[in-house]
C-alpha positions, 0 to 999 in steps of 0.5 A: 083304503078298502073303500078305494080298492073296493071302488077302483075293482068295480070300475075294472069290472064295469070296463071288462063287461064292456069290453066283453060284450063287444061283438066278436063277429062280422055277420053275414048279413053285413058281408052281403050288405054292399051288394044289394042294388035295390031300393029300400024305400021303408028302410032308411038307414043312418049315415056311417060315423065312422070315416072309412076314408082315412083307413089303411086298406094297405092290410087288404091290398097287399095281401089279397091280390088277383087273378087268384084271390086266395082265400086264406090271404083276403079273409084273413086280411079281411077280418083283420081290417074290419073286425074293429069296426064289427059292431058299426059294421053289423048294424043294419040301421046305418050304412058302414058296411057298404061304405067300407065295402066300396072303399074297399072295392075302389081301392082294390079294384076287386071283382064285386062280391068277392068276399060274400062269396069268398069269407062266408065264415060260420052261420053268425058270419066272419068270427073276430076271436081267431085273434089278428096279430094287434098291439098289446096296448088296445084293450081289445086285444086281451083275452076275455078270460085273461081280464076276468082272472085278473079282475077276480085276483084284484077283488080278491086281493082288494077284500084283503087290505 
């Protein structure tokens, strides 16, 4: 029975530290991504494998609307769309950040740049913690702390049977 516990606390840890190492930023670099119009002729990049065609834009067009583009509604919805896609997003060697930009743009009809210009955020880019509101059910939405106290009491409780 202690062998069993013992076994189920690590897996629990193994699943906390990869959900903990998850990036918690969109990075500056992949907001301007989209914008640069020039070759890169040494610098190939990888096709996106996330199918940005089939995703819900409906959380950037509702909200973030012109002639105004308020800062508040479109970074924040912005974030909200993008900030489950941050590590595909942020990595330089594959083409998703310009793949979502442009599905963004092509269904929002929006001004090009808009938000480089607009979500500049901290030096690392747009941050992921200020938690958007997601279903409890995804394992990404639950504090980092909440699962280290709950993973702690388990190890603990486990040594005890």
């Amino acid at each position: 029975m202690g062998l069993n516990s013992l076994n189920l606390s690590f897996w629990f840890l193994v699943c906390f530290f990869r959900f903990a190492s998850a990036s918690t930023h969109v990075s500056y670099d992949a907001l301007v991504a989209h914008e640069t119009t020039g070759r890169n002729l040494l610098q190939a990049t990888k096709s996106c494998d996330e199918d940005f065609t089939k995703k819900n834009y409906t959380i950037i067009t509702s909200r973030c609307k012109g002639p105004e583009y308020p800062k508040k509604h479109c970074c924040g919805a912005l974030t909200e769309f993008a900030c489950p896609f941050s590590e595909k997003i942020n990595d330089l060697n594959n083409d998703c950040a310009r793949t979502m930009f442009s599905y963004i743009n092509l269904y929002g009809k929006y001004p090009p740049g808009l938000f480089a210009h607009l979500c500049q955020g901290g030096q690392k880019g747009l941050s992921c913690d200020a938690d958007p509101p997601a279903s409890p059910a995804t394992p990404l939405s639950t504090p980092p702390a909440f699962l280290f106290l709950t993973s702690a009491s388990l190890t603990i409780f486990s040594l005890f049977l």
